[in-house]
N, C-alpha and C positions, 0 to 999 in steps of 0.2 A: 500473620496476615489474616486468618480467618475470624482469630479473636476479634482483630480492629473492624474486622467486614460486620460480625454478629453486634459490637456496640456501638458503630454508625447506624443500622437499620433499627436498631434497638432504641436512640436518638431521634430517630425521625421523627413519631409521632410526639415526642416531647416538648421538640424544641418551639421555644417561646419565640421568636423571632425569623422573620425570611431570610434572614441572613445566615443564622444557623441552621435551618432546615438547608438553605443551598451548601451551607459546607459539610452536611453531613450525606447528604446526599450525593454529594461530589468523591468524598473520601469510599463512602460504599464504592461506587462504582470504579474507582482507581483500585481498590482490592479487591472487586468482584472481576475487573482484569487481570489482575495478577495472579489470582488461583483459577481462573479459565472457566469461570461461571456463569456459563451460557444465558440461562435464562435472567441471572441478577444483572448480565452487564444490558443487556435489553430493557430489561424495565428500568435502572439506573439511568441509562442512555436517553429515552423517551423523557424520564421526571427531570435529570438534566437540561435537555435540548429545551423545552417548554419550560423552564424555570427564568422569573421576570430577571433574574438575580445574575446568568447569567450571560458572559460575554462570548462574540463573536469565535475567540479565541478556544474557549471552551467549550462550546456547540462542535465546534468543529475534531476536539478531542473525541467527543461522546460519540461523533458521527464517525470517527476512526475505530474508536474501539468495538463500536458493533460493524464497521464494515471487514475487520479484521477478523472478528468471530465470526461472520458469516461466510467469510470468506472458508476459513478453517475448515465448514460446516458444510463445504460445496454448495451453501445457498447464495448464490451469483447474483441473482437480481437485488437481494437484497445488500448484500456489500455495494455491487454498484451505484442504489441509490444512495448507500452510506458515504463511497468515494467521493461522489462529483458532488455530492455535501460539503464535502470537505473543502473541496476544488474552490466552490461557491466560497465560501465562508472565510480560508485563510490562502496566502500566498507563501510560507514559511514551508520546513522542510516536511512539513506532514504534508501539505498538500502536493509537492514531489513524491510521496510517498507512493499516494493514490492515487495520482496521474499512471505510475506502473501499473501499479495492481490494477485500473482499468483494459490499461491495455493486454495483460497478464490474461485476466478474466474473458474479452474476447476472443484471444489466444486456445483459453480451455475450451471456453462454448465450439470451435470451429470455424470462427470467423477470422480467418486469415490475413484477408484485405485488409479488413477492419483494424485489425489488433496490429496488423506493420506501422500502416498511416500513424495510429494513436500513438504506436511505439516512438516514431520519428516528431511527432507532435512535442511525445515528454519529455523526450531526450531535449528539443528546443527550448520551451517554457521550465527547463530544471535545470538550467546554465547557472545558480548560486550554489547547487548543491552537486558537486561533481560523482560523486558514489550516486546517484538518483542519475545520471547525465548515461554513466555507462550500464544502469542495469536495463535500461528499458534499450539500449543499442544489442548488448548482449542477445534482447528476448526476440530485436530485429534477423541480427545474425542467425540465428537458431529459425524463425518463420525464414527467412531467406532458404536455409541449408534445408528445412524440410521441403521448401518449394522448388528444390532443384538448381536454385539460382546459389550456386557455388562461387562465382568470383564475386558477386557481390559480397555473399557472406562470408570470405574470405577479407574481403578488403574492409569491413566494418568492423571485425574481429582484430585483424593488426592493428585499425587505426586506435583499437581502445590498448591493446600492448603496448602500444608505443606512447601514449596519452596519460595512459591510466599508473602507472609504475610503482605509486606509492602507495596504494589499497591492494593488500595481498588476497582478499576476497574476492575484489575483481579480478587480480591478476588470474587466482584460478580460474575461475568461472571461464573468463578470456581463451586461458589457456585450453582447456577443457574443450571448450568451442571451434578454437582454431585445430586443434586433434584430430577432432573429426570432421572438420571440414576438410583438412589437409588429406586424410585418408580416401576419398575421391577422387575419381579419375575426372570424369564426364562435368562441364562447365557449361551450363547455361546463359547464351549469350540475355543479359539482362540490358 
């Protein structure tokens, strides 16, 4: 992968046509993602998004790949404006993706309110992609259970148990959730 990274940017300045500058420029940055090349998937990402060449489709990759690096990198505002890029730009399973990760990233900042409402927002507008449906109910459950509101998070956490059955990622994570929720006594009438 690094080899194909050093003779995509190596290509750059060569190629004779926009077409191949966009596809070379594209493949860098697909391998500056894959070996976790902070600064190449940024500049990649930037010559992408601004490239005549490409499509809505692909803005919206570049705008995941650096919201995902930034994420990694605990720089929040900057994935966030990478997310709701994405949001913008496609309605397929990347833009479910970062629909969580917004709400996720509220979540981290502190913002509680915020990040349930968004959470219950993604879980709605991610009704094609059922793994995108339960992980942002999961990150409801968990703000619920850190807010003291137990049967709430209780009853969001079954409902993906019982819902969810055939993703064993979910099931843990679920499972996981309903543990310690179940290990409280005290329920916050919600």
């Amino acid at each position: 992968m690094a080899r194909a990274l050093k003779h995509y940017t190596a290509y750059i300045p060569l190629a004779d046509s926009e077409e191949k500058d966009y596809e070379a420029r594209l493949g860098a940055l697909r391998c500056a993602y894959k070996l976790k090349q902070t600064e190449n998937i940024y500049s990649m990402a930037t010559a992408v998004i601004g490239h005549p060449r490409a499509t809505d489709d692909i803005r919206a990759l570049a705008n995941y790949y650096t919201g995902m690096t930034a994420y990694t990198e605990n720089s929040f505002d900057k994935a966030l404006s990478s997310f709701n890029a994405v949001v913008r730009l496609n309605s397929a399973e990347l833009a479910a993706e970062s629909r969580y990760h917004i709400a996720l990233i509220y979540e981290q900042k502190g913002e509680h309110e915020v990040a349930a409402k968004l959470a219950e927002e993604s879980a709605r507008a991610n009704v094609g992609y059922p793994f995108w449906v339960a992980k942002p109910l999961i990150l409801l459950s968990d703000i619920q259970f850190n807010a003291g509101d137990l049967m709430n998070a209780r009853a969001v956490t079954e409902a993906i148990t019982e819902n969810f059955t055939g993703d064993e990622v979910i099931m843990k994570e679920a499972q996981k959730s309903w543990k310690r929720s179940s290990g409280k006594k005290k329920i916050k009438a919600g």
